[in-house]
Biopython code that builds the backbone (N, CA, C, O; Angstrom):
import numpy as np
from Bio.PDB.StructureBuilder import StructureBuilder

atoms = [
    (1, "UNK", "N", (7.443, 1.389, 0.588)),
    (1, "UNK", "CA", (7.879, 0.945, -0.697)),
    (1, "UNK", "C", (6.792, 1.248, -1.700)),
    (1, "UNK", "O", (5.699, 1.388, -1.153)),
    (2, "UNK", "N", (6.781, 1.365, -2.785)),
    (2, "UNK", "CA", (6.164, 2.138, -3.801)),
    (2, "UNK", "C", (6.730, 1.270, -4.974)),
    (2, "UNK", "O", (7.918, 1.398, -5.271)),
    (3, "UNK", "N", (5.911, 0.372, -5.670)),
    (3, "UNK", "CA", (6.105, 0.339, -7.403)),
    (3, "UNK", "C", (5.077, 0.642, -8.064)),
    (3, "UNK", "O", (3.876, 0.519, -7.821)),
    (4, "UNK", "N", (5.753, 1.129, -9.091)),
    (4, "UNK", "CA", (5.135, 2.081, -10.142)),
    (4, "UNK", "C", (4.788, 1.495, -11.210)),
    (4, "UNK", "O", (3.725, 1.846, -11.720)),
    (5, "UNK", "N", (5.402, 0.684, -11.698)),
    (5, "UNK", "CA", (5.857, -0.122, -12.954)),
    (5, "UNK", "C", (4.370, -0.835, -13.458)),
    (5, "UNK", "O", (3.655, -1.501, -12.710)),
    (6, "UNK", "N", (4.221, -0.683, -14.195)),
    (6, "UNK", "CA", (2.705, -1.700, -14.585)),
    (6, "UNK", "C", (3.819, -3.275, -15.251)),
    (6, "UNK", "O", (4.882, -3.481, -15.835)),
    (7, "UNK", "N", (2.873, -3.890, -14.763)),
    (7, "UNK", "CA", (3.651, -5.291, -15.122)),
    (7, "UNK", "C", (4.335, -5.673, -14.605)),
    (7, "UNK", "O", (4.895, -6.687, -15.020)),
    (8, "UNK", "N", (4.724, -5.053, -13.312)),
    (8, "UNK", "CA", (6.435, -5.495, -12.284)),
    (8, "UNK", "C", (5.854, -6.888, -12.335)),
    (8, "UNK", "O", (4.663, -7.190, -12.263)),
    (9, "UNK", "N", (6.979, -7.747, -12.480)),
    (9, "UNK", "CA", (7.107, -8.989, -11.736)),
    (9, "UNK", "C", (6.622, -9.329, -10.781)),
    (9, "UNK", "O", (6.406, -8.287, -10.162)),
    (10, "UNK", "N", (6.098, -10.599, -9.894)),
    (10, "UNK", "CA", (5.719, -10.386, -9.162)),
    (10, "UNK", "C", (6.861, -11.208, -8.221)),
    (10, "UNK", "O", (7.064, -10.891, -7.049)),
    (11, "UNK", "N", (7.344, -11.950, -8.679)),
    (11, "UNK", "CA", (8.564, -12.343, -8.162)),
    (11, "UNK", "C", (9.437, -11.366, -7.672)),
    (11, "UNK", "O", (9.987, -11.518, -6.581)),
    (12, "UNK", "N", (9.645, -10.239, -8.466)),
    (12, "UNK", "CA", (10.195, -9.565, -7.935)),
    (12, "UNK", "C", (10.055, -8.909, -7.028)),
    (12, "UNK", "O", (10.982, -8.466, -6.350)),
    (13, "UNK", "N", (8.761, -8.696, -6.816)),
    (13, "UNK", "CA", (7.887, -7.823, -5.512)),
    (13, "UNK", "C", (8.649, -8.643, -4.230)),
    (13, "UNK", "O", (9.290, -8.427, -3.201)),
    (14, "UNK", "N", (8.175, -9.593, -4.947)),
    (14, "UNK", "CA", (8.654, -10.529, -3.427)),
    (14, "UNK", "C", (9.799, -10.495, -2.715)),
    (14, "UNK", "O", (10.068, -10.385, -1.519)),
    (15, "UNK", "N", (10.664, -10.662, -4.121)),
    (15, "UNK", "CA", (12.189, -10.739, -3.675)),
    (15, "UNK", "C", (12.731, -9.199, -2.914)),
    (15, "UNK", "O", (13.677, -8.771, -2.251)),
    (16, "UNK", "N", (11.782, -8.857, -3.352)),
    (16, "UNK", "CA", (12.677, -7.187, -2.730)),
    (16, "UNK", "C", (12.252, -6.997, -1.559)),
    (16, "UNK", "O", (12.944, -6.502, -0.670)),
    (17, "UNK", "N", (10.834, -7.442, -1.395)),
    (17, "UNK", "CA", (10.685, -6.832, 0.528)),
    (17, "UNK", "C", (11.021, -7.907, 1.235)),
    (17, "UNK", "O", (11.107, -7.888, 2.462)),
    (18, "UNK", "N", (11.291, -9.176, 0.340)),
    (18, "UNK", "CA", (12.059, -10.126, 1.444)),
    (18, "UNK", "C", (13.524, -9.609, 1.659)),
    (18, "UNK", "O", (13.977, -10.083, 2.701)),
    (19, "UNK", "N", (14.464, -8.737, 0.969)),
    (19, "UNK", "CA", (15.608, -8.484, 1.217)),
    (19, "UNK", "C", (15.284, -7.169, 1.663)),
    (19, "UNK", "O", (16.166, -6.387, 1.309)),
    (20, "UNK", "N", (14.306, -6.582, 2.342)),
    (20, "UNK", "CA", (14.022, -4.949, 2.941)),
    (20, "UNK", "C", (14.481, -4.902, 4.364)),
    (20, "UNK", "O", (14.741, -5.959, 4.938)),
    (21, "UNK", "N", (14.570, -4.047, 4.816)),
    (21, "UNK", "CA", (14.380, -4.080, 6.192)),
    (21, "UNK", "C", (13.601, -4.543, 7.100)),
    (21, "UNK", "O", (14.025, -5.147, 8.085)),
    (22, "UNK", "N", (12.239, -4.286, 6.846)),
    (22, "UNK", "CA", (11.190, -4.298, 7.115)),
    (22, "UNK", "C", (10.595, -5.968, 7.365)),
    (22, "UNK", "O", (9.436, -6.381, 7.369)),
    (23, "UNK", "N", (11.527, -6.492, 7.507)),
    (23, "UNK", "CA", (11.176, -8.498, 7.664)),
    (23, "UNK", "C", (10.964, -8.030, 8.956)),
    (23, "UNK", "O", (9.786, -8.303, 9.186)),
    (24, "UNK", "N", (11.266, -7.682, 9.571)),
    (24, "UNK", "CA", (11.015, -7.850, 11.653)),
    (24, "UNK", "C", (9.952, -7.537, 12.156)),
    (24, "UNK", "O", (9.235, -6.968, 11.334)),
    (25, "UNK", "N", (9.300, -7.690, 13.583)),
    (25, "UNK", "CA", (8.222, -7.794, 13.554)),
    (25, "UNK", "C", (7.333, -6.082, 13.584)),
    (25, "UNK", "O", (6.274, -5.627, 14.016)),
    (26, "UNK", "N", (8.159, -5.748, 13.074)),
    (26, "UNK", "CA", (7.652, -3.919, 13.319)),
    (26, "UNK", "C", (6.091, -3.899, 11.538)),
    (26, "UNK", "O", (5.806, -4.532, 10.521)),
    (27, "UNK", "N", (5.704, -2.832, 12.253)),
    (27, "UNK", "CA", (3.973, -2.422, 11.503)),
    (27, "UNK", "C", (4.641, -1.424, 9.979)),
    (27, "UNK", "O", (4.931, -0.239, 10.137)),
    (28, "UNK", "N", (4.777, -1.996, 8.825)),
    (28, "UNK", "CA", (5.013, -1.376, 8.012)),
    (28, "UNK", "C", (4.237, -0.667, 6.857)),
    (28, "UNK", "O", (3.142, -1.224, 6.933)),
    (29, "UNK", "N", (4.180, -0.052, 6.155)),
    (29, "UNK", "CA", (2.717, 0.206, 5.283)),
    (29, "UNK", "C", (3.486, -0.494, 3.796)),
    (29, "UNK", "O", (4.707, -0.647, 3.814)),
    (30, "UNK", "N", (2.876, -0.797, 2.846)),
    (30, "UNK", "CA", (3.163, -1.513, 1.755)),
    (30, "UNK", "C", (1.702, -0.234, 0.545)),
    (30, "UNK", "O", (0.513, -0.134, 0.849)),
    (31, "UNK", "N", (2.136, 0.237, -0.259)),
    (31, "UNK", "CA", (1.514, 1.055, -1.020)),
    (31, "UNK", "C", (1.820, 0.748, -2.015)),
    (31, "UNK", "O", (3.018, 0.608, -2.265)),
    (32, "UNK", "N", (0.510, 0.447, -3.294)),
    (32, "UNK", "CA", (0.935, -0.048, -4.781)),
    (32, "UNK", "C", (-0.060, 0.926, -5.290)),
    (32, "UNK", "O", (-0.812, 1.480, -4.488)),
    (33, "UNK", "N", (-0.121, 1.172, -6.521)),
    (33, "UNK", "CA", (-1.320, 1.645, -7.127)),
    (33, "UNK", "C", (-2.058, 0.891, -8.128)),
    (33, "UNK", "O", (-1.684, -0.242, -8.431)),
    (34, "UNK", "N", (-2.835, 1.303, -8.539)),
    (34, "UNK", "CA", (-3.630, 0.668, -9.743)),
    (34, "UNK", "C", (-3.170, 0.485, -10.791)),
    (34, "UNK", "O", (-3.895, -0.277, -11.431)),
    (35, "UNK", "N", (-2.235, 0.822, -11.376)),
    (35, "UNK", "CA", (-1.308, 0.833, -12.606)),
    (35, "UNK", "C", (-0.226, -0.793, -12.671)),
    (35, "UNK", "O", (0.608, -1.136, -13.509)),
    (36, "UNK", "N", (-0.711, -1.489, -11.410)),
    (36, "UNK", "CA", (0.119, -2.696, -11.209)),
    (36, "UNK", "C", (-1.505, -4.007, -11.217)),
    (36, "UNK", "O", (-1.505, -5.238, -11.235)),
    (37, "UNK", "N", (-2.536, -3.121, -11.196)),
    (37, "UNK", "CA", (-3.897, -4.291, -11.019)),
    (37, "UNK", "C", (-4.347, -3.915, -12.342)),
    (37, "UNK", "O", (-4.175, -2.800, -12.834)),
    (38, "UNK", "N", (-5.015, -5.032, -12.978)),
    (38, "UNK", "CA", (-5.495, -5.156, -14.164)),
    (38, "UNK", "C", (-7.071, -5.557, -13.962)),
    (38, "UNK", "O", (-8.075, -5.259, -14.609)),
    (39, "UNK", "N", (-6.792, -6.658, -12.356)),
    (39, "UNK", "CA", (-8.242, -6.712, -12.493)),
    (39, "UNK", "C", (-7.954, -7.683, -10.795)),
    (39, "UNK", "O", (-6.858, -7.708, -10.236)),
    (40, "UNK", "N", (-8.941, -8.234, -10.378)),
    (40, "UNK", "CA", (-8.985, -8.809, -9.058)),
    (40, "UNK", "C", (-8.185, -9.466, -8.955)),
    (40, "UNK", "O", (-7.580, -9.088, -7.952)),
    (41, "UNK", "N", (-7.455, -10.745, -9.581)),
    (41, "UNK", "CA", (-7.267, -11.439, -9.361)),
    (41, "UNK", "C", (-4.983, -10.961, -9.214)),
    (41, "UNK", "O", (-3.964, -11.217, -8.571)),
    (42, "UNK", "N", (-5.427, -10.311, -10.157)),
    (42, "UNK", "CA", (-3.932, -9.191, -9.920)),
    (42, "UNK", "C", (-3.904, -8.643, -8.549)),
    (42, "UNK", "O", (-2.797, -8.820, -8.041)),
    (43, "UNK", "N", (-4.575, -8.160, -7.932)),
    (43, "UNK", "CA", (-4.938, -7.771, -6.542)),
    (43, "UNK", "C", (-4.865, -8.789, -5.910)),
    (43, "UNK", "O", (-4.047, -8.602, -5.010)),
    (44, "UNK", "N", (-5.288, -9.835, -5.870)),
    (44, "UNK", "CA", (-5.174, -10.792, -4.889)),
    (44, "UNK", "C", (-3.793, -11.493, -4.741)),
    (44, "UNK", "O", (-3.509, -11.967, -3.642)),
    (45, "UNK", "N", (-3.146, -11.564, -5.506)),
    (45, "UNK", "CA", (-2.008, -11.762, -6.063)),
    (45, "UNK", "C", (-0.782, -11.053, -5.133)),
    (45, "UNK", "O", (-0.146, -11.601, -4.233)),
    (46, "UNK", "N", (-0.654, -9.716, -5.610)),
    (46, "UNK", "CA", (-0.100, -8.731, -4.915)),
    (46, "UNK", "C", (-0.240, -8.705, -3.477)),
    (46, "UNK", "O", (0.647, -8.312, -2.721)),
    (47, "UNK", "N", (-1.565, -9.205, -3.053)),
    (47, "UNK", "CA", (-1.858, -8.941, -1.883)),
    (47, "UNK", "C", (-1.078, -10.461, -1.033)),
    (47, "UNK", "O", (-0.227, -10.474, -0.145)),
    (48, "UNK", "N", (-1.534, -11.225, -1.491)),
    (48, "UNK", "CA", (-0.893, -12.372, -1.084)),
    (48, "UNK", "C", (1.047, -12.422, -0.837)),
    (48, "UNK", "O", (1.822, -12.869, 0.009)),
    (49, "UNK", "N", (1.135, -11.706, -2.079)),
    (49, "UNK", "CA", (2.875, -11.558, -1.791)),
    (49, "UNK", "C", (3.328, -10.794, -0.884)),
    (49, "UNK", "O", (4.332, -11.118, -0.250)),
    (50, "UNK", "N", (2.702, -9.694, -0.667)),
    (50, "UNK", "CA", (2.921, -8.672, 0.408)),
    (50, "UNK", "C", (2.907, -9.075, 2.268)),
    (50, "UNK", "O", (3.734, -8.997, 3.177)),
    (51, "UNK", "N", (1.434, -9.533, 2.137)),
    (51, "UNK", "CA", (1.350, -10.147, 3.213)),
    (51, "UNK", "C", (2.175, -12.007, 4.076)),
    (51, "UNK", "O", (2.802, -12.463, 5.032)),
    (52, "UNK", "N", (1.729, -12.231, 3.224)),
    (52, "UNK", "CA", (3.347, -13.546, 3.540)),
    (52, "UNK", "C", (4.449, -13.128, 3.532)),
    (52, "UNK", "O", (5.032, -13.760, 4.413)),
    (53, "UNK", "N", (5.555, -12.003, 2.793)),
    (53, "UNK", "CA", (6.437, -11.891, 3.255)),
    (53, "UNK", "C", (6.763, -11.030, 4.182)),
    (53, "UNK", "O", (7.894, -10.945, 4.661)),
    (54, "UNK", "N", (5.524, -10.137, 4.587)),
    (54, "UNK", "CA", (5.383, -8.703, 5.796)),
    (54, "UNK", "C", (4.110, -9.490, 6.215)),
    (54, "UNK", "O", (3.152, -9.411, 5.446)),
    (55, "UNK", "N", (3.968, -10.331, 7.480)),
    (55, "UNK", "CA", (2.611, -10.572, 7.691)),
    (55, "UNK", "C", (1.914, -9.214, 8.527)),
    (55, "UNK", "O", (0.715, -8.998, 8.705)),
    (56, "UNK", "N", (3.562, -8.054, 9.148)),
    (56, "UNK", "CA", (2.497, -6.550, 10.115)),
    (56, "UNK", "C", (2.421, -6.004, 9.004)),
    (56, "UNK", "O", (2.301, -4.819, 9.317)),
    (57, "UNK", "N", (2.409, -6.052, 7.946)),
    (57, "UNK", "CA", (2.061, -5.106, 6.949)),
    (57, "UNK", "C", (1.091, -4.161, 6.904)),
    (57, "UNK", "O", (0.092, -4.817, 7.199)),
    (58, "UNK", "N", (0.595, -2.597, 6.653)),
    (58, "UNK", "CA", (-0.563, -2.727, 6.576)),
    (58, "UNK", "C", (-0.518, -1.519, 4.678)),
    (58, "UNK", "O", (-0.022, -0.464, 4.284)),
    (59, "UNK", "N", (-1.631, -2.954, 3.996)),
    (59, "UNK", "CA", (-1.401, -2.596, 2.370)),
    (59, "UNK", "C", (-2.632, -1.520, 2.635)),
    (59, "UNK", "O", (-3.645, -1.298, 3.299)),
    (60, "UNK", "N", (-1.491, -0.877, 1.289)),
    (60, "UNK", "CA", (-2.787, 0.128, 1.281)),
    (60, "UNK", "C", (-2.343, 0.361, -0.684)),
    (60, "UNK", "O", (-1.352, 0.242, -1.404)),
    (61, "UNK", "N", (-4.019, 0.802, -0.840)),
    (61, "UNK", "CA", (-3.848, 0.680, -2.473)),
    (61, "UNK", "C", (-4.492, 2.052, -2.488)),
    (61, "UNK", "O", (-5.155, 2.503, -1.554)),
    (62, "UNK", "N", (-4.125, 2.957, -4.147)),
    (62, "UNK", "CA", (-4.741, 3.739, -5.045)),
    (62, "UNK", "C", (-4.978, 3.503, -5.887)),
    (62, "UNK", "O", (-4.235, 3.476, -6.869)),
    (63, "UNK", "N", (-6.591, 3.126, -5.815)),
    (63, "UNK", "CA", (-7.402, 2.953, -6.847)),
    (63, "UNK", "C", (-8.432, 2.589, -6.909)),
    (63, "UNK", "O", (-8.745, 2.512, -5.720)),
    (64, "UNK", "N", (-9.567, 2.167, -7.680)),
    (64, "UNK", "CA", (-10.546, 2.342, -7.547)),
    (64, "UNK", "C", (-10.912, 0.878, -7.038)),
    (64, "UNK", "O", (-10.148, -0.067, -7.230)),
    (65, "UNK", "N", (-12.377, 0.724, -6.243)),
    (65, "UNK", "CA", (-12.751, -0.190, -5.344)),
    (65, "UNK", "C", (-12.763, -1.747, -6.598)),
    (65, "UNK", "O", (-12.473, -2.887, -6.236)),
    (66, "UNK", "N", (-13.023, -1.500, -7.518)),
    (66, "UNK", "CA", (-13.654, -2.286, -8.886)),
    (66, "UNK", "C", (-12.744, -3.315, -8.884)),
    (66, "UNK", "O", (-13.057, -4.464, -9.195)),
    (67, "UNK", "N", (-11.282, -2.875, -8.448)),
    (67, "UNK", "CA", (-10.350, -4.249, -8.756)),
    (67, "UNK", "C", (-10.133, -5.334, -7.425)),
    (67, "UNK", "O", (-9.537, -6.410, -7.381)),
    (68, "UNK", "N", (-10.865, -4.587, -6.387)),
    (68, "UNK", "CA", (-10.113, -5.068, -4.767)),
    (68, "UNK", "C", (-11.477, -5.812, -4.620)),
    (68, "UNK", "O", (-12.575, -5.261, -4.547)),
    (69, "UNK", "N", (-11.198, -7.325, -4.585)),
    (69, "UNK", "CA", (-11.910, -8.221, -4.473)),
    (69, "UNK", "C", (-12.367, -8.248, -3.071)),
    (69, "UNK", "O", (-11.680, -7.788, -2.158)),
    (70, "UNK", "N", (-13.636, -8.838, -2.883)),
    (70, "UNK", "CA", (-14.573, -8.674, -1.863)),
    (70, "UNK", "C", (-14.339, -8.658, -0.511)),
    (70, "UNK", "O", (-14.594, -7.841, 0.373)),
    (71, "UNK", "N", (-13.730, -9.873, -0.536)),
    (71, "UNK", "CA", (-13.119, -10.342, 0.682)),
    (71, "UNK", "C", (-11.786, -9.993, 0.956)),
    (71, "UNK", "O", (-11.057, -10.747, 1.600)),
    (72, "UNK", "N", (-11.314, -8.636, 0.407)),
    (72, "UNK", "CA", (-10.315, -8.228, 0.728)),
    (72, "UNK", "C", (-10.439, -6.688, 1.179)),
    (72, "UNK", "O", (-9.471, -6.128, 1.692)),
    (73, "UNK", "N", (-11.582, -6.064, 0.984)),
    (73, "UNK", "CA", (-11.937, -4.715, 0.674)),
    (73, "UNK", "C", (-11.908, -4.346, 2.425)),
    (73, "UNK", "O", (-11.926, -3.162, 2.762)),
    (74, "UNK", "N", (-11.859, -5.494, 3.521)),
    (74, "UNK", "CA", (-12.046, -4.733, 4.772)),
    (74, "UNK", "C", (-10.268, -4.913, 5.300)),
    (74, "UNK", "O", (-9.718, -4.257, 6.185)),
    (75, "UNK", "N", (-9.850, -5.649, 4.721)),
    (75, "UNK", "CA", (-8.277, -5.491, 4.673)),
    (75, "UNK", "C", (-6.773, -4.416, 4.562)),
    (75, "UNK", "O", (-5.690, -4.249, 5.123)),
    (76, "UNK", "N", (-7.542, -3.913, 3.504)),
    (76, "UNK", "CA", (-6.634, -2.417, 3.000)),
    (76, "UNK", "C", (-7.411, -1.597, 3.129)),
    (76, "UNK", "O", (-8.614, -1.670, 3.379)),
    (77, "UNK", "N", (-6.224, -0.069, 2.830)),
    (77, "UNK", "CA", (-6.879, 1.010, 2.869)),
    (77, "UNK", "C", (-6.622, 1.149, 1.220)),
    (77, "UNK", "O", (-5.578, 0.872, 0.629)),
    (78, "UNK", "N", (-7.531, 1.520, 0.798)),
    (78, "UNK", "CA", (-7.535, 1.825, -0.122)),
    (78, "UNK", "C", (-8.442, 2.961, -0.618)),
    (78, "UNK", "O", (-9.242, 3.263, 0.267)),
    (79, "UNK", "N", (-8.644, 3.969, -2.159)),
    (79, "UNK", "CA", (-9.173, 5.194, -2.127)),
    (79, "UNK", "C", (-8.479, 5.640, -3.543)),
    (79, "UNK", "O", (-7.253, 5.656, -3.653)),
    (80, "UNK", "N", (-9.210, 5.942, -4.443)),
    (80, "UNK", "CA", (-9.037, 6.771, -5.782)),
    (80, "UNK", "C", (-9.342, 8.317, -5.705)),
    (80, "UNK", "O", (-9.197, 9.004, -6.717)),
    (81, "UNK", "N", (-9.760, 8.868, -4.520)),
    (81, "UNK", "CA", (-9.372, 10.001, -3.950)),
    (81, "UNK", "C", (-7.991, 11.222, -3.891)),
    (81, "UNK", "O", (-6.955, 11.251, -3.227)),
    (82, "UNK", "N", (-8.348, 11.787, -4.521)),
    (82, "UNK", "CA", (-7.489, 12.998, -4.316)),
    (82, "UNK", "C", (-7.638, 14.205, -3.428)),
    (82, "UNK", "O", (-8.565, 15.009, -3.528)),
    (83, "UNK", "N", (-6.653, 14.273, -2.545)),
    (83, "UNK", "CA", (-7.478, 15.791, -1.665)),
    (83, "UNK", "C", (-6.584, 16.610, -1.673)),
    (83, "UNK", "O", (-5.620, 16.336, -2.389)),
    (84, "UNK", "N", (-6.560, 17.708, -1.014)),
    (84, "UNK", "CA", (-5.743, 18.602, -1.501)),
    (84, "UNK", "C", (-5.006, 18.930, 0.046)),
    (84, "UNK", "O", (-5.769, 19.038, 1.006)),
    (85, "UNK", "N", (-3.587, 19.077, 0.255)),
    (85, "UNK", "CA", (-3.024, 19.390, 1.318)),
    (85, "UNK", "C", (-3.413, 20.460, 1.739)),
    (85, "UNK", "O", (-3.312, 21.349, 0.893)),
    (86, "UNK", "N", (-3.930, 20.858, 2.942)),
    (86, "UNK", "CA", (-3.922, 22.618, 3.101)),
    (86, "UNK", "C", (-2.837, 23.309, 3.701)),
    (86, "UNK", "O", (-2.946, 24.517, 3.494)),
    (87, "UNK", "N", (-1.519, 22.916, 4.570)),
    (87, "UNK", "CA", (-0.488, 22.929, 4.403)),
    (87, "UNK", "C", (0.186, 23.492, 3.145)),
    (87, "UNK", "O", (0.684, 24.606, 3.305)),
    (88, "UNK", "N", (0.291, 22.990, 2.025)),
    (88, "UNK", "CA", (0.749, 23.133, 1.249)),
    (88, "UNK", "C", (0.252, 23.132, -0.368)),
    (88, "UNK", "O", (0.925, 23.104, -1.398)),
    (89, "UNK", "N", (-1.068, 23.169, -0.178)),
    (89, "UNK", "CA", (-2.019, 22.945, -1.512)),
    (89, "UNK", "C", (-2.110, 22.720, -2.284)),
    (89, "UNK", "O", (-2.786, 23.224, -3.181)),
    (90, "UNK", "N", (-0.980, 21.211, -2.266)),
    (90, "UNK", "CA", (-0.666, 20.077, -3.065)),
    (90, "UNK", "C", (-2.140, 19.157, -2.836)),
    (90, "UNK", "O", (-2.824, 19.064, -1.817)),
    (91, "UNK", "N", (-2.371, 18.411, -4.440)),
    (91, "UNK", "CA", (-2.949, 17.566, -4.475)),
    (91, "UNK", "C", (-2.354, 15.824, -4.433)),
    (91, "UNK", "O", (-1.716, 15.174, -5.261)),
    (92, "UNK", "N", (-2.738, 15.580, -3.478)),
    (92, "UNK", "CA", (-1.931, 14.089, -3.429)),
    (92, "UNK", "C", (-3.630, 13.218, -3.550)),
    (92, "UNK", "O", (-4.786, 13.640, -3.541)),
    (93, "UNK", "N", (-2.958, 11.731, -3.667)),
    (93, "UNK", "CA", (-4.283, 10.637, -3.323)),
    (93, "UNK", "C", (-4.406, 10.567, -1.649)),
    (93, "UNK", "O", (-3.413, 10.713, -0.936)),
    (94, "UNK", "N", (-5.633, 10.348, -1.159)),
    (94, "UNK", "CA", (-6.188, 10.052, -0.323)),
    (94, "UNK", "C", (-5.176, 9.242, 0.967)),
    (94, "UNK", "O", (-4.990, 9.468, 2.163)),
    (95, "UNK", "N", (-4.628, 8.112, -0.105)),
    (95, "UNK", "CA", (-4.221, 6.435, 0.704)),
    (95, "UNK", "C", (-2.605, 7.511, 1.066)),
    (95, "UNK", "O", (-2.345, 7.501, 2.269)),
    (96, "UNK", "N", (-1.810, 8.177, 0.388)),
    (96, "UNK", "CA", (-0.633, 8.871, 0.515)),
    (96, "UNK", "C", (-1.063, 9.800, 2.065)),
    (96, "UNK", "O", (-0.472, 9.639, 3.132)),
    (97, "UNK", "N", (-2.140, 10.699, 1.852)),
    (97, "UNK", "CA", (-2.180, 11.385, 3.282)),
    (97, "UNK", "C", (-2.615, 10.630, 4.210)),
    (97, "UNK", "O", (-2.161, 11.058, 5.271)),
    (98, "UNK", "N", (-3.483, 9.414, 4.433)),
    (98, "UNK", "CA", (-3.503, 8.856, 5.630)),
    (98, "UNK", "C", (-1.878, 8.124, 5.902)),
    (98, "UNK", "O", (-1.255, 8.391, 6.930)),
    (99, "UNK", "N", (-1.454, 7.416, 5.098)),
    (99, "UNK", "CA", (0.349, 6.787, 5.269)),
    (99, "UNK", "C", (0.445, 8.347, 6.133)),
    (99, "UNK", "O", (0.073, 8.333, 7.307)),
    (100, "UNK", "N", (0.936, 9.651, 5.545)),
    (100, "UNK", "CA", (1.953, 10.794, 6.367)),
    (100, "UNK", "C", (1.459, 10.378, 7.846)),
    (100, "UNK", "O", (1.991, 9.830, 8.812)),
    (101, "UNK", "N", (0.035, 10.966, 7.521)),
    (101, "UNK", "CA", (-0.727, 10.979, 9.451)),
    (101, "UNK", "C", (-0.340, 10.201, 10.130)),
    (101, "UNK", "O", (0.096, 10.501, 11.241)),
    (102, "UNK", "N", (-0.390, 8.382, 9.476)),
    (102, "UNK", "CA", (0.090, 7.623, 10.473)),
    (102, "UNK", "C", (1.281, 7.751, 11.203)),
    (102, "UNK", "O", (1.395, 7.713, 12.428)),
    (103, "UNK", "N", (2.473, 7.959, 10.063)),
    (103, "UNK", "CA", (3.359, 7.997, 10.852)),
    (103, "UNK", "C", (3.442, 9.118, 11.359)),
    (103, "UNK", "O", (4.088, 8.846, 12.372)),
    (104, "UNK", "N", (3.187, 10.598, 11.409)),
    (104, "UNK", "CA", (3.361, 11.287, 12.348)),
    (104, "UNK", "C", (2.881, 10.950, 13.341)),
    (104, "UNK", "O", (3.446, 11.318, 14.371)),
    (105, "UNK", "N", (2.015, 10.365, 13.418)),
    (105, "UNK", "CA", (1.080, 9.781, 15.028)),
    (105, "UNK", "C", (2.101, 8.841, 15.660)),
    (105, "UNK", "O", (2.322, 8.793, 16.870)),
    (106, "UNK", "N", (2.667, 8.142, 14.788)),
    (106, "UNK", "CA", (3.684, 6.738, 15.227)),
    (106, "UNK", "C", (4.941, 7.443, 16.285)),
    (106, "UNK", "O", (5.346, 7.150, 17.410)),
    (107, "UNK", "N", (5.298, 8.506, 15.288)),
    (107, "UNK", "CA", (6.596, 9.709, 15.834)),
    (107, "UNK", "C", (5.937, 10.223, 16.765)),
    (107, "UNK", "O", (6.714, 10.359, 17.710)),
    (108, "UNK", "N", (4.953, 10.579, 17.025)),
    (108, "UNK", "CA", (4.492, 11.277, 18.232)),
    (108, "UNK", "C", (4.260, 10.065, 19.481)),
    (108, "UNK", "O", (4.743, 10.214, 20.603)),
    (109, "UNK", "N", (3.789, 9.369, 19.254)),
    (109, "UNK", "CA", (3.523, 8.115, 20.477)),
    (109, "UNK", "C", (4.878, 7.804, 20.696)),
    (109, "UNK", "O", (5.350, 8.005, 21.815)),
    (110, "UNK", "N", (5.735, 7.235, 19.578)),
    (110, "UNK", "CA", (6.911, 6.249, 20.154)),
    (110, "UNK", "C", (8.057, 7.224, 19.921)),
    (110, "UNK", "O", (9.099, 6.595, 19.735)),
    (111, "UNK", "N", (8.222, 8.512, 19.868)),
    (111, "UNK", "CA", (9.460, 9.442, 19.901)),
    (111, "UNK", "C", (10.183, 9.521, 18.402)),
    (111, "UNK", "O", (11.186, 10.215, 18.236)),
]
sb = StructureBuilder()
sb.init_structure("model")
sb.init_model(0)
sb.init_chain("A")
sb.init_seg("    ")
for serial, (resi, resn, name, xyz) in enumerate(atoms, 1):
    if name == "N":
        sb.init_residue(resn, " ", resi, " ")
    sb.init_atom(name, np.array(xyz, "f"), 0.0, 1.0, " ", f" {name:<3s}", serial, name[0])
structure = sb.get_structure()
């Protein structure tokens, strides 16, 4: 899941991955970017909604370390990194190519 929106609701965050698929106990990734954090406490926020309603979640953010409060920084993946596919020599963020890898690794272990 992906929002984009600066300012989304946060209610709404909630309400939507509580009506997702993704309630069961399966390992899901949750990806926001920086355009939704203003500052830590926005992060903590987000993070809190994500994880109570996906506790296998695993969040991952784009953006820079400055907003991801201390005691959260060994939690997510996170990365304001851009690299460049060599595949296809697209530039994506960092936190986007580790998400692909995982799940190709996931598809490769569990079929």
């Amino acid at each position: 899941m992906l929002f984009l929106e600066r300012g989304y609701p946060i209610e709404t965050i909630s309400s939507t991955l509580a009506n997702s698929d993704a309630r069961n106990s399966k390992t899901c990734f949750v990806l926001f970017s920086e355009s939704l954090v203003e500052n830590k406490a926005d992060f903590a926020s987000i993070y809190q909604t994500v994880t109570s309603v996906l506790p296998n979640s695993v969040v991952c953010y784009i953006g820079s370390s400055e907003t991801v409060p201390d005691n959260h920084r060994n939690k997510v993946i996170h990365s304001n990194a851009i690299v460049t596919d060599l595949n296809t020599n697209q530039q994506i963020p960092m936190v986007i190519k580790y998400v692909t890898y995982a799940k190709r690794l996931h598809e490769l272990f569990n079929g």
